[in-house]
SERO-4910 file (N, C-alpha, C, O; in steps of 0.05 Angstrom, whole numbers):
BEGIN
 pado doro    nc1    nc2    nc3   cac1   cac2   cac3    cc1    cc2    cc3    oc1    oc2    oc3
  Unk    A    514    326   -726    486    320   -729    471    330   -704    481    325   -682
  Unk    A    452    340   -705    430    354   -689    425    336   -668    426    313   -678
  Unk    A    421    335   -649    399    321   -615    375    322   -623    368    340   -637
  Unk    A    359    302   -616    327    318   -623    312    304   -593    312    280   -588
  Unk    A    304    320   -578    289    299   -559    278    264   -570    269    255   -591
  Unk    A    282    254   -551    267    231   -553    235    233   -541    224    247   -524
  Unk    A    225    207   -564    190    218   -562    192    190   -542    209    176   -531
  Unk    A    159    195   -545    146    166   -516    158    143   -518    171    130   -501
  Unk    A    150    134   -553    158    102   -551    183     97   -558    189     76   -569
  Unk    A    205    119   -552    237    104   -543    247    102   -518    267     92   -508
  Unk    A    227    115   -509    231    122   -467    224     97   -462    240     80   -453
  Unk    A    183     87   -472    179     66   -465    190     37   -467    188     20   -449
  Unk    A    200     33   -491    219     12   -499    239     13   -482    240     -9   -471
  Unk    A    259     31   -473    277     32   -459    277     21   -427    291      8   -412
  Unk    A    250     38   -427    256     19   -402    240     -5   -397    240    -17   -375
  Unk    A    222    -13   -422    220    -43   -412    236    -67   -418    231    -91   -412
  Unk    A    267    -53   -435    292    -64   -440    299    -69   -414    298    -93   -405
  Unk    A    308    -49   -398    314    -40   -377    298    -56   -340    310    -58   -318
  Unk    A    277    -63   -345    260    -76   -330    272   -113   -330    278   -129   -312
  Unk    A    270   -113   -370    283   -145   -370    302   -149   -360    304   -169   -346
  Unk    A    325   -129   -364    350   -138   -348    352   -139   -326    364   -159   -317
  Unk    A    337   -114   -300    332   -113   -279    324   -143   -266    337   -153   -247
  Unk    A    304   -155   -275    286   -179   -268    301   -204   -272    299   -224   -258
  Unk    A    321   -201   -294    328   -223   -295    358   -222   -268    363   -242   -255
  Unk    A    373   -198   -264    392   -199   -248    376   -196   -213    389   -194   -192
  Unk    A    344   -197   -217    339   -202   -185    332   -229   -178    336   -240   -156
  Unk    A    321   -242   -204    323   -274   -205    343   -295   -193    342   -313   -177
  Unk    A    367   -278   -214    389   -297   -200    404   -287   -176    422   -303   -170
  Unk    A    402   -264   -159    405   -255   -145    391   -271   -125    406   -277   -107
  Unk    A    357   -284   -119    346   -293   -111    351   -316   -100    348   -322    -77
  Unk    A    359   -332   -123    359   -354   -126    390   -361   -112    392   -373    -90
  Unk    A    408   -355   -123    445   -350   -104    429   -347    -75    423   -369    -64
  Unk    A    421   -322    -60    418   -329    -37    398   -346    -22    403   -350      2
  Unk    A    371   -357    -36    361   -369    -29    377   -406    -24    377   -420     -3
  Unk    A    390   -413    -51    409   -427    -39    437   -428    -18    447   -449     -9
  Unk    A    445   -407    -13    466   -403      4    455   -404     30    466   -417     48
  Unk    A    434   -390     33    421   -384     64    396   -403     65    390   -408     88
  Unk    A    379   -416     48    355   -426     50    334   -402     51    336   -378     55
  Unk    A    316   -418     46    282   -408     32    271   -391     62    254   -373     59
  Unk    A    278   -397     86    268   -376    110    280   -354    109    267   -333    107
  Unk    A    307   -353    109    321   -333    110    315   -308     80    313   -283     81
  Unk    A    314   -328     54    309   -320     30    276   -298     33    272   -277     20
  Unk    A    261   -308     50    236   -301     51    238   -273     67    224   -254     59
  Unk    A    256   -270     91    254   -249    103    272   -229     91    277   -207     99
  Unk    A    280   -241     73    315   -217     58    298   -212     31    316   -204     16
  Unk    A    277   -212     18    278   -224     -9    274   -185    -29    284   -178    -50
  Unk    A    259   -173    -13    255   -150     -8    285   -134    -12    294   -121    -30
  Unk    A    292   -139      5    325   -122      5    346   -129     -6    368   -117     -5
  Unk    A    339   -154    -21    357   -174    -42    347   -156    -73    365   -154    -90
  Unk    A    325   -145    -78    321   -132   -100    323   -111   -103    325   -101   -125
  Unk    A    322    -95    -73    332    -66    -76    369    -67    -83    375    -50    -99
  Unk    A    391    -83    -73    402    -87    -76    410    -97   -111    432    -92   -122
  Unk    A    395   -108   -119    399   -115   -152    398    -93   -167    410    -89   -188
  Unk    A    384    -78   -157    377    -49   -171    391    -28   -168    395    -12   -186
  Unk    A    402    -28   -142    419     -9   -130    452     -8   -152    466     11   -159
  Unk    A    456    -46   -160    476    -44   -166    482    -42   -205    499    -35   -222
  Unk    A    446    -60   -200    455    -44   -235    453    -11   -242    470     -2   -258
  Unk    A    440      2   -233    431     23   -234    468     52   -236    475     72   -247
  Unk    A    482     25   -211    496     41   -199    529     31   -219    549     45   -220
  Unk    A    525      7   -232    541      2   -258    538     13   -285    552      9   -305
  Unk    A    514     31   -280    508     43   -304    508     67   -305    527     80   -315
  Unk    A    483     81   -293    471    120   -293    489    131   -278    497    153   -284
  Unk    A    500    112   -250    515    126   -242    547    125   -246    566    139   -240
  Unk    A    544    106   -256    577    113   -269    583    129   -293    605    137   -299
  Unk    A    564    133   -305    563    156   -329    554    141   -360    554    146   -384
  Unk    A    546    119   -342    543     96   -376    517    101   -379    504    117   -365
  Unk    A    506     83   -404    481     78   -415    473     54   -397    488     39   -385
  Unk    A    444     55   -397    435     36   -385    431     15   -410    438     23   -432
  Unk    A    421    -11   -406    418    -27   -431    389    -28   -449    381    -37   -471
  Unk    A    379    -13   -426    356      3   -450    356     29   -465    343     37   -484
  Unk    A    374     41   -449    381     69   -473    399     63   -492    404     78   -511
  Unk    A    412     38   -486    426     28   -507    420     14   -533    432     10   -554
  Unk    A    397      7   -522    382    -12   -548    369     12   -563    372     11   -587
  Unk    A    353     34   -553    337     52   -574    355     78   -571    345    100   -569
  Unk    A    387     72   -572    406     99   -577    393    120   -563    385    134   -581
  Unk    A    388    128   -546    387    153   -525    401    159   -504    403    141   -487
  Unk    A    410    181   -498    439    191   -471    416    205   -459    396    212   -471
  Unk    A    424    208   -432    415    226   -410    426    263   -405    447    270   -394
  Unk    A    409    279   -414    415    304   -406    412    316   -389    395    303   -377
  Unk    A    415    337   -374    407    351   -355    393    380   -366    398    390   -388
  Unk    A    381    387   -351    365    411   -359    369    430   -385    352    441   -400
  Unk    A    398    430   -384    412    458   -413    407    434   -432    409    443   -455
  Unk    A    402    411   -434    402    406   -461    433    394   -474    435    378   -492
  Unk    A    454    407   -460    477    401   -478    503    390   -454    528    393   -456
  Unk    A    494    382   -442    521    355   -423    495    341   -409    472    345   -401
  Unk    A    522    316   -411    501    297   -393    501    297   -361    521    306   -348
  Unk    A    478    286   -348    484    299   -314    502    299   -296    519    282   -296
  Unk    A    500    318   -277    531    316   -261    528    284   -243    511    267   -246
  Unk    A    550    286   -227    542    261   -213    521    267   -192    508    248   -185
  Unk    A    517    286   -183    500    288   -156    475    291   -170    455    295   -155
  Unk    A    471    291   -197    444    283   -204    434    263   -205    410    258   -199
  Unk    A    454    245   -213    456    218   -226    452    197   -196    445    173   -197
  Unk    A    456    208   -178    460    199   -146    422    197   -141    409    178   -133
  Unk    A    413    228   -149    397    228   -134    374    220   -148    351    226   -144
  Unk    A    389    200   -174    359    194   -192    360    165   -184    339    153   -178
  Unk    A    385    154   -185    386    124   -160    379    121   -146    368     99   -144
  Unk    A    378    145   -117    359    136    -91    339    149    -94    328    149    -72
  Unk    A    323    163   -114    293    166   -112    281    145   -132    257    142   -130
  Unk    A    290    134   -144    285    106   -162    284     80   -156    269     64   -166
  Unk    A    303     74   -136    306     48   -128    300     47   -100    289     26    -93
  Unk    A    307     69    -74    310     70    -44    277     80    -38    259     69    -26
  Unk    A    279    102    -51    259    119    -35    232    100    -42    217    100    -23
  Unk    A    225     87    -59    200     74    -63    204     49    -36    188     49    -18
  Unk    A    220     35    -36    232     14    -18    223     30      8    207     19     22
  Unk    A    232     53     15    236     66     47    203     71     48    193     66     70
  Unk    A    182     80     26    168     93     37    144     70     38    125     76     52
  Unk    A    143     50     28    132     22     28    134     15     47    113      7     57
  Unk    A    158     13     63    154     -4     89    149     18    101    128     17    114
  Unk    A    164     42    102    141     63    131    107     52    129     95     39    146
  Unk    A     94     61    101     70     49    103     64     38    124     57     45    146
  Unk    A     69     11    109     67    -20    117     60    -21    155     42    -27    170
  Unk    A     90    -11    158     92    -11    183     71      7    208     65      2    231
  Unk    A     65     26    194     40     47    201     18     37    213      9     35    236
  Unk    A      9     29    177     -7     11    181    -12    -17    203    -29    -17    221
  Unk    A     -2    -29    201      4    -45    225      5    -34    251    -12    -45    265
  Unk    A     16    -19    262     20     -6    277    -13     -3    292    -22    -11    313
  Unk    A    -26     12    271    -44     25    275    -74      9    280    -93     18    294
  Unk    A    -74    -12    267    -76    -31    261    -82    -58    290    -99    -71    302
  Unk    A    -51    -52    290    -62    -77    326    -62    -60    356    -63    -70    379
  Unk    A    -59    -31    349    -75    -16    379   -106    -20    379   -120    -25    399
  Unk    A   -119    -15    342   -147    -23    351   -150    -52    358   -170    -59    370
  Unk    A   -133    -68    351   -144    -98    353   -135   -100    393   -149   -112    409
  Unk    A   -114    -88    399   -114    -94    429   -132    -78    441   -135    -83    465
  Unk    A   -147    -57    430   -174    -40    448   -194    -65    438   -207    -74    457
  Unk    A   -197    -75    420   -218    -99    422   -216   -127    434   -234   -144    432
  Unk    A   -198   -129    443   -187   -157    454   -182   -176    434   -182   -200    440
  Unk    A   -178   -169    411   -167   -187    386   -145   -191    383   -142   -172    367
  Unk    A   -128   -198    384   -101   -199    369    -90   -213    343    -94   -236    336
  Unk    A    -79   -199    333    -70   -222    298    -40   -227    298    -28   -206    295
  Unk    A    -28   -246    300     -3   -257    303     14   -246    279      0   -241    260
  Unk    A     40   -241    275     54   -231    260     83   -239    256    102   -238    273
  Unk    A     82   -248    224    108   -255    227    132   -234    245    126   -210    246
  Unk    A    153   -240    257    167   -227    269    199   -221    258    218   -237    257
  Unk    A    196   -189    249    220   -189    236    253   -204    250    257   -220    268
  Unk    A    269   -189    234    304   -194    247    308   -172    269    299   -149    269
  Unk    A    322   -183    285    326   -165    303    348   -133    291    349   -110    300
  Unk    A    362   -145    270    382   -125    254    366   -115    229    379    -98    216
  Unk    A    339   -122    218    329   -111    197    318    -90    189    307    -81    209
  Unk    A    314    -74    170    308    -48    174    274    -40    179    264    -18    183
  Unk    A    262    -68    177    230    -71    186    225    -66    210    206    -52    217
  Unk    A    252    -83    235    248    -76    265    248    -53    266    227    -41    270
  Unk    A    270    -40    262    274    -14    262    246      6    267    235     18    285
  Unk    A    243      3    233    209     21    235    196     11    246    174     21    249
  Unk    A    201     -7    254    166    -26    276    170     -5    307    153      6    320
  Unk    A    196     -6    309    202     10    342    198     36    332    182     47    348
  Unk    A    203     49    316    205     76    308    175     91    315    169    111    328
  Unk    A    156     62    291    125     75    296    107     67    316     84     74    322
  Unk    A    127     47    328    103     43    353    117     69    378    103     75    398
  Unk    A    140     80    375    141    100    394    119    124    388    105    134    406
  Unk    A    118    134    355    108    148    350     71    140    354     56    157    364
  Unk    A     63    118    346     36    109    354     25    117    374      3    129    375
  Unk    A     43    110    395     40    118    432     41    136    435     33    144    457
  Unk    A     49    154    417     43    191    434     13    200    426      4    218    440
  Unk    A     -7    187    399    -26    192    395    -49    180    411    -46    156    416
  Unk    A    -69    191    418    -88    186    432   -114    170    415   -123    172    392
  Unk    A   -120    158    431   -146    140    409   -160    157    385   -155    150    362
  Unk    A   -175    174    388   -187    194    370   -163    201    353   -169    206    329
  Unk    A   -137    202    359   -122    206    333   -110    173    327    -96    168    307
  Unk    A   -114    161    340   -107    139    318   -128    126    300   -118    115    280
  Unk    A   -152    126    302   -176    125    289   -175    140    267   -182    129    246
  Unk    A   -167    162    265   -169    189    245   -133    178    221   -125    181    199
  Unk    A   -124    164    245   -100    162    220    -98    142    207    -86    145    186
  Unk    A   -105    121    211   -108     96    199   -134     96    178   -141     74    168
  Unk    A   -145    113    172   -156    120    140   -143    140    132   -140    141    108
  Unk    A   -134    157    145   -108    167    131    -87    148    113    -81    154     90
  Unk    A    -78    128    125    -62    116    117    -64    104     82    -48    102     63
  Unk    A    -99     98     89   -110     83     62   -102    108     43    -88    107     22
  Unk    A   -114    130     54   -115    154     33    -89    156      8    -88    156    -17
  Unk    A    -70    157     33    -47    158     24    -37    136      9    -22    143     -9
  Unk    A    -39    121     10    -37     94     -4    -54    101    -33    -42     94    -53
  Unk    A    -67    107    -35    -90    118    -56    -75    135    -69    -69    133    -93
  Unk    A    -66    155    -52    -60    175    -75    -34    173    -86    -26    189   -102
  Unk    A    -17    151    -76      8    148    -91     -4    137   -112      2    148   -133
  Unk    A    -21    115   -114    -19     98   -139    -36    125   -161    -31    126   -185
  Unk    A    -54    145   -148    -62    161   -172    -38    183   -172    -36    199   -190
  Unk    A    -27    182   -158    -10    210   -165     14    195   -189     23    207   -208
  Unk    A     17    173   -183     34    152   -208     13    157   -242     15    168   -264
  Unk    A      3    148   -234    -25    149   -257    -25    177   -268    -26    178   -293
  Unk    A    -25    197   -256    -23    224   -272     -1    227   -284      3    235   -307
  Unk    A     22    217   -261     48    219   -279     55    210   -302     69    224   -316
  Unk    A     44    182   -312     41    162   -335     23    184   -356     31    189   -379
  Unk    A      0    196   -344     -9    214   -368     -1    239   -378     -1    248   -401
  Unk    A      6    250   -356     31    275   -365     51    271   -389     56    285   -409
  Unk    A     64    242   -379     84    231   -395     72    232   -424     79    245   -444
  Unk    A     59    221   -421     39    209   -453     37    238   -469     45    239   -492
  Unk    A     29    258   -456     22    287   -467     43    304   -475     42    318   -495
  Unk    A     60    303   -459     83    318   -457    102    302   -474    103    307   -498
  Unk    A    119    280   -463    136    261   -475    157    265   -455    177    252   -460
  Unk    A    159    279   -433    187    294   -419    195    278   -402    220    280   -401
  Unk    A    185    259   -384    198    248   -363    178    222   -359    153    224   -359
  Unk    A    192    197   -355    169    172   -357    164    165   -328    144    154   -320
  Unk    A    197    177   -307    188    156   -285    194    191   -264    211    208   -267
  Unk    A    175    191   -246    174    221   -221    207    217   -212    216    239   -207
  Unk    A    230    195   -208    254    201   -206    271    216   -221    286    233   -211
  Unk    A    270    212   -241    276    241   -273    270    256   -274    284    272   -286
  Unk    A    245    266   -264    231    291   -260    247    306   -236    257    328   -240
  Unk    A    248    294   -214    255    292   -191    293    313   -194    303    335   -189
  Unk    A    297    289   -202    335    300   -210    335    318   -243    356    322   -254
  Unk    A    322    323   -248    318    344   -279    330    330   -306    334    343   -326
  Unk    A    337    294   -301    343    291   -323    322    285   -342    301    278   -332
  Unk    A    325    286   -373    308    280   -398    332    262   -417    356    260   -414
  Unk    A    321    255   -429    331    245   -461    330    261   -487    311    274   -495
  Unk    A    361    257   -503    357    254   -529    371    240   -545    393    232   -540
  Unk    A    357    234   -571    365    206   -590    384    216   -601    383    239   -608
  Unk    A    406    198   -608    428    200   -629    423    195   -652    443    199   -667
  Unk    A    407    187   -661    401    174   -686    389    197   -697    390    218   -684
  Unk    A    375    196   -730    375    224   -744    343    236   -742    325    224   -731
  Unk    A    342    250   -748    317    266   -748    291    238   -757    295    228   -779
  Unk    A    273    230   -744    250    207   -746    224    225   -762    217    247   -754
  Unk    A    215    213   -781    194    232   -800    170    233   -793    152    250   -795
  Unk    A    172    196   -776    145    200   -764    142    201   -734    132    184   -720
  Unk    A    154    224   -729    161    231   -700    137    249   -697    120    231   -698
  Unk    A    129    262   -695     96    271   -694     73    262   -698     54    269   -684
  Unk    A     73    237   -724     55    221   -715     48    204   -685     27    203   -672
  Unk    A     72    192   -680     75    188   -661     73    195   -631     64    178   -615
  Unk    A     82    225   -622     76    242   -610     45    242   -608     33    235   -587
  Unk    A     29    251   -636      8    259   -622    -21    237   -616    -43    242   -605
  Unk    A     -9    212   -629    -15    195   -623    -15    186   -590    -30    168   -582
  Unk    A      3    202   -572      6    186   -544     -7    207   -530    -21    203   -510
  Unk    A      0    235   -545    -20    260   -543    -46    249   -528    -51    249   -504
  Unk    A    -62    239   -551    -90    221   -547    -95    202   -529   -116    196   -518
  Unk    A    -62    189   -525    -80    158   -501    -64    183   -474    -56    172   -454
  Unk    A    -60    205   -475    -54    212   -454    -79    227   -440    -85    232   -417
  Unk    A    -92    231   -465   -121    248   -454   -139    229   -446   -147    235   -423
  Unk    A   -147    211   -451   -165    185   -444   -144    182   -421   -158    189   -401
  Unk    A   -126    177   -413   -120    164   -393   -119    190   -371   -114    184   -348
  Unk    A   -124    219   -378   -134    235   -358   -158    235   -338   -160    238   -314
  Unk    A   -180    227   -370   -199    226   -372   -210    197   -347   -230    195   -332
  Unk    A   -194    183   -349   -206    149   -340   -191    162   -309   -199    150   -289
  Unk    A   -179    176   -306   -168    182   -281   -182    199   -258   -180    197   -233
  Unk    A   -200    224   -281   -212    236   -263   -233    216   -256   -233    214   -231
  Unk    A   -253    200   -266   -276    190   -266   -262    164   -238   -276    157   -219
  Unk    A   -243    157   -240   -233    140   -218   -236    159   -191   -248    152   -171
  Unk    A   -224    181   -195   -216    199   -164   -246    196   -157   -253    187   -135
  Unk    A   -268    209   -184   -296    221   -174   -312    192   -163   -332    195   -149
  Unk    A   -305    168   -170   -321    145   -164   -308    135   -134   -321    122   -118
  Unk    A   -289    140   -130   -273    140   -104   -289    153    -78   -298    144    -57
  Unk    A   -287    177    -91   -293    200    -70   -323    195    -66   -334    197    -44
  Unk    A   -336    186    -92   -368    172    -84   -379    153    -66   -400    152    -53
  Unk    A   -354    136    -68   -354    114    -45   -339    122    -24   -343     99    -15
  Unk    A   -327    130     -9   -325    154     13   -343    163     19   -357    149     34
  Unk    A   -351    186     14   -380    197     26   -400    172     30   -417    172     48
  Unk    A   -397    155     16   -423    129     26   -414    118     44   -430    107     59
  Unk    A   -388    115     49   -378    100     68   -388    113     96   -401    103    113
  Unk    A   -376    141     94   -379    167    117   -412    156    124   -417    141    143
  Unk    A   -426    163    112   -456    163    109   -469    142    136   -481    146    156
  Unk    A   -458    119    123   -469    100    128   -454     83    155   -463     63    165
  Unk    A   -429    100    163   -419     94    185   -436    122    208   -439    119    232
  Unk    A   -441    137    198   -449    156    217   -482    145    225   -488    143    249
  Unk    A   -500    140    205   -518    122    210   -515    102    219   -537     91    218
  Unk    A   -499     87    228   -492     63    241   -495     70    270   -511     61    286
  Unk    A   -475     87    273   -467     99    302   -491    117    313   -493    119    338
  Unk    A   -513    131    294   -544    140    307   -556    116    311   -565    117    333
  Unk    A   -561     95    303   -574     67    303   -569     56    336   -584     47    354
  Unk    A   -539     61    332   -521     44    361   -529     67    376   -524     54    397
  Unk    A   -537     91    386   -544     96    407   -572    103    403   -582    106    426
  Unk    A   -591    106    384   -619    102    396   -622     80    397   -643     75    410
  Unk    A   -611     60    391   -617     22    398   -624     21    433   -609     28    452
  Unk    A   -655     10    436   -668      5    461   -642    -10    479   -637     -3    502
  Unk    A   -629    -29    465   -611    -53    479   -588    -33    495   -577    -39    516
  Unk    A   -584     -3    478   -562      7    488   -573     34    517   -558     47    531
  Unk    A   -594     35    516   -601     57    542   -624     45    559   -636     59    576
  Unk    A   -629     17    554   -642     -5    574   -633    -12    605   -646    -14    626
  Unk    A   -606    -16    599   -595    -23    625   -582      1    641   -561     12    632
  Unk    A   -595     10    664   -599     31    683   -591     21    717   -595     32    738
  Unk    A   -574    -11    710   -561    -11    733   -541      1    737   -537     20    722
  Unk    A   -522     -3    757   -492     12    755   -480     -9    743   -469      0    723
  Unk    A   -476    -35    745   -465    -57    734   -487    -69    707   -504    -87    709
  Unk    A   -480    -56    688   -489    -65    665   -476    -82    646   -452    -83    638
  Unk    A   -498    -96    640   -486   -130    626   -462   -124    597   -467   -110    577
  Unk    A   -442   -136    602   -419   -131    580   -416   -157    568   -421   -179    576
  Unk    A   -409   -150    549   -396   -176    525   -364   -180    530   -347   -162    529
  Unk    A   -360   -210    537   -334   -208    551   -313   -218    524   -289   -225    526
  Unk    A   -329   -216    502   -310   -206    479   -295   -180    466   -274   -179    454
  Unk    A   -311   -164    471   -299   -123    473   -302   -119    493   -293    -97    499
  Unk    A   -317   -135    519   -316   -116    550   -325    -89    553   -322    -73    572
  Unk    A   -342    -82    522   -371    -66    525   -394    -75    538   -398    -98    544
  Unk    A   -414    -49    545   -444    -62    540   -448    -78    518   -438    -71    496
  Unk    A   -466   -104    523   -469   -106    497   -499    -97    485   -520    -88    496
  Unk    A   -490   -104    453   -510    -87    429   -516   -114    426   -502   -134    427
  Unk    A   -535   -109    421   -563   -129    405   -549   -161    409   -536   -174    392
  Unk    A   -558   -171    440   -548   -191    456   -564   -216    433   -583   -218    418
  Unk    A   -538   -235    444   -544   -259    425   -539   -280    441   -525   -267    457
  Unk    A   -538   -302    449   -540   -330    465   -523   -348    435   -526   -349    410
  Unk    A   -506   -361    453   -495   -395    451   -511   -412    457   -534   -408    466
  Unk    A   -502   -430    455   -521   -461    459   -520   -458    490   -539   -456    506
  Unk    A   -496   -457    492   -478   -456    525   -490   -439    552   -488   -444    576
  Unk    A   -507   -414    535   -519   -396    543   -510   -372    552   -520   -358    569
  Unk    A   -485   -368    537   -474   -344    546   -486   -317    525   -499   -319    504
  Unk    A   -474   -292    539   -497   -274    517   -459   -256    498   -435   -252    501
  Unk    A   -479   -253    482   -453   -228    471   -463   -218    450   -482   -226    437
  Unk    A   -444   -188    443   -451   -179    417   -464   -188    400   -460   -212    400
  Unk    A   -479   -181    385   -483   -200    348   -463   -202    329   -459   -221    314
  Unk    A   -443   -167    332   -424   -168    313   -402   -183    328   -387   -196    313
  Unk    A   -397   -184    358   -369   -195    367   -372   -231    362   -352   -245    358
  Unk    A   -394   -240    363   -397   -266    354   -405   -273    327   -407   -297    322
  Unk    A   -409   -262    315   -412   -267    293   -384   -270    279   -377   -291    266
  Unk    A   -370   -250    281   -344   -247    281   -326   -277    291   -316   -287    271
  Unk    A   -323   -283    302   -314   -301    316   -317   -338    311   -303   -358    316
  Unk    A   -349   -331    298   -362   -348    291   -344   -349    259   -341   -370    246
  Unk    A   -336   -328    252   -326   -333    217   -305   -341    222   -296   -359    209
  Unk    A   -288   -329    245   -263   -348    254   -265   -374    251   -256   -388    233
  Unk    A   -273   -378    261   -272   -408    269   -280   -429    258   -274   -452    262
  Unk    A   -302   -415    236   -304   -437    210   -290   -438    191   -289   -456    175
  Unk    A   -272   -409    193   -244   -415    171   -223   -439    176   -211   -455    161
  Unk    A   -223   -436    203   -211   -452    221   -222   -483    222   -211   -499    236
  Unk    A   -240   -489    210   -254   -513    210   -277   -521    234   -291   -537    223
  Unk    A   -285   -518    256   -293   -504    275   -317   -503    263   -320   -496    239
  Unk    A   -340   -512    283   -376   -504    283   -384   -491    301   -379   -497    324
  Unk    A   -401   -469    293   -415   -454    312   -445   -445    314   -448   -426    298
  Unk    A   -466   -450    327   -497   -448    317   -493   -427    340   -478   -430    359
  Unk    A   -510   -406    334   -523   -379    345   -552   -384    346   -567   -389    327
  Unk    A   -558   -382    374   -589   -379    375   -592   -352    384   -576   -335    392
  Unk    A   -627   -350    378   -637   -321    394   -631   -328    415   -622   -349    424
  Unk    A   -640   -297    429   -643   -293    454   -669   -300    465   -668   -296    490
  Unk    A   -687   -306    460   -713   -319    467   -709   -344    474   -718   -353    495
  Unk    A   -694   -359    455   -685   -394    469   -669   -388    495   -680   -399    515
  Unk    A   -655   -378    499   -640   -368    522   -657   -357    547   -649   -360    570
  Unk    A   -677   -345    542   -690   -342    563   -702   -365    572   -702   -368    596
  Unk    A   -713   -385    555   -721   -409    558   -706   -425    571   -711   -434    594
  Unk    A   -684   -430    556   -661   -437    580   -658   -434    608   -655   -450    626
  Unk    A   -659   -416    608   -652   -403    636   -678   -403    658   -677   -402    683
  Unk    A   -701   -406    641   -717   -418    666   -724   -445    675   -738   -449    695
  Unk    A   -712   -463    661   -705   -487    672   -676   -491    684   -672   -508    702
  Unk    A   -659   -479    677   -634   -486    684   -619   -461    707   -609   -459    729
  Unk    A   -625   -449    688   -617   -424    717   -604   -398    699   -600   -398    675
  Unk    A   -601   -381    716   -587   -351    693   -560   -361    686   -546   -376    700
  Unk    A   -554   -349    658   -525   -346    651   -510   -331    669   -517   -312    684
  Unk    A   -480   -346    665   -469   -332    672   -456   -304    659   -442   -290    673
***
């Protein structure tokens, strides 16, 4: 009896077969070590407890040459490019670690980037944000030392420039996923970029399906709408970008024709001992100290999260102040 490719909705079924079993063997995977080690330890492992669930179903199945339990439920084998044997092992290897590892590895580089990048501006502002602190043996330290060596060789102007980089990139995985899902829909050839990746496809054992074209061009259709809803996402993206650009560059003409910022013509000009800039558009405490508008204001949202009250007066009560009481310090 003939092979016939498999269409969308036996791929898709398959692997949301495939997903159930996954979820349910990271559950109890979870749950075993959360009671063996407790809920702290569970919290900092929980991540590498599921790459590991995956690793091993994955690796009881595709890579041992079996069906997974979703190609088993809608009868489909794995081929390799000719169409007629199923993949070698070093295919089957490399559809495991671009499926289950490489999403895992490139998540936490992210992550860690980000952060990275993240508390050099907060220590150029005198902010700091506390952080949980990985294992000294985990593979998070690791990249935490990795990118803060690498952080340190870039100079301020390039760490500014990379940390919207970072977003970007973050962006374009989830649309570069999103095209993939509509390709899929159009084509029918490959559901997840790891299959694509290692050249495997599917075909069904079962007999020739009649309404296998209906079907097809039925996904044909939600593959074009979902092109369609994709570009209009990139173009509404990139709209808010340029507004962003816009309106930060107008920010930064504002901040230096601002009188507050080319007023003071001593050598020792008055700083906000919150950024340890000049400050911009000076603001008074009750207390009578002066600072930013944004570094207190800021500060001010702190601390009402925090439960914490804070009243901001002008700078006109402050001058008032100060002629009965004497200058701020």
């Amino acid at each position: 009896m003939p092979l016939a490719p498999a269409n969308q909705s036996q791929l898709i079924r398959s692997n949301q077969k495939d997903e159930y079993y996954q979820t349910f063997l990271r559950n109890n995977a979870n749950e075993a070590f959360q009671t063996l080690a407790g809920s702290k330890r569970w919290l900092d492992w929980r991540k590498e407890i599921e790459l590991l669930s995956d690793l091993v179903y994955y690796g009881l199945t595709t890579f041992s040459g079996y069906q997974t339990l979703g190609e088993e439920y809608v009868s489909i084998v794995q081929v390799d490019p000719t169409k007629r044997q199923i993949p070698s092992r070093a295919r089957r290897s490399l559809f495991v670690l671009c499926h289950a590892l490489l999403p895992y590895l490139l998540n936490k580089a992210v992550v860690c980037l980000e952060n990275e990048l993240e508390r050099g501006q907060e220590g150029q502002s005198g902010v700091s944000r506390r952080q949980a602190a990985p294992g000294p043996w985990s593979l998070e330290s690791w990249l935490r030392r990795w990118m803060r060596r690498a952080v340190g060789l870039l100079s301020e102007p390039q760490r500014r420039a990379c940390l919207p980089a970072v977003f970007v990139l973050q962006q374009s995985l989830t649309l570069l996923h999103r095209l993939h899902v509509a390709l899929f829909y159009i084509s029918g050839s490959f559901y997840h970029l790891s299959k694509r990746m290692a050249g495997i496809s599917y075909l069904r054992v079962m007999g020739p399906n009649s309404s296998d074209g209906t079907i097809r061009n039925s996904y044909r259709l939600l593959g074009a709408v979902s092109l369609l809803q994709l570009l209009i996402t990139v173009c509404l993206q990139l709209n808010n970008f340029r507004q962003r650009q816009r309106a930060r560059q107008e920010w930064k003409l504002h901040r230096n024709l601002s009188p507050q910022h080319t007023e003071s013509s001593s050598p020792r000009a008055a700083r906000c001992i919150l950024c340890l800039e000049e400050r911009r558009h000076s603001t008074s405490t009750p207390c009578g100290h002066l600072f930013c508008w944004e570094c207190i204001t800021e500060w001010c949202n702190t601390k009402i999260r925090q439960g914490s009250i804070c009243v901001i007066v002008p700078q006109s009560w402050s001058n008032r102040w100060a002629q009965h009481v004497g200058p701020f310090s």
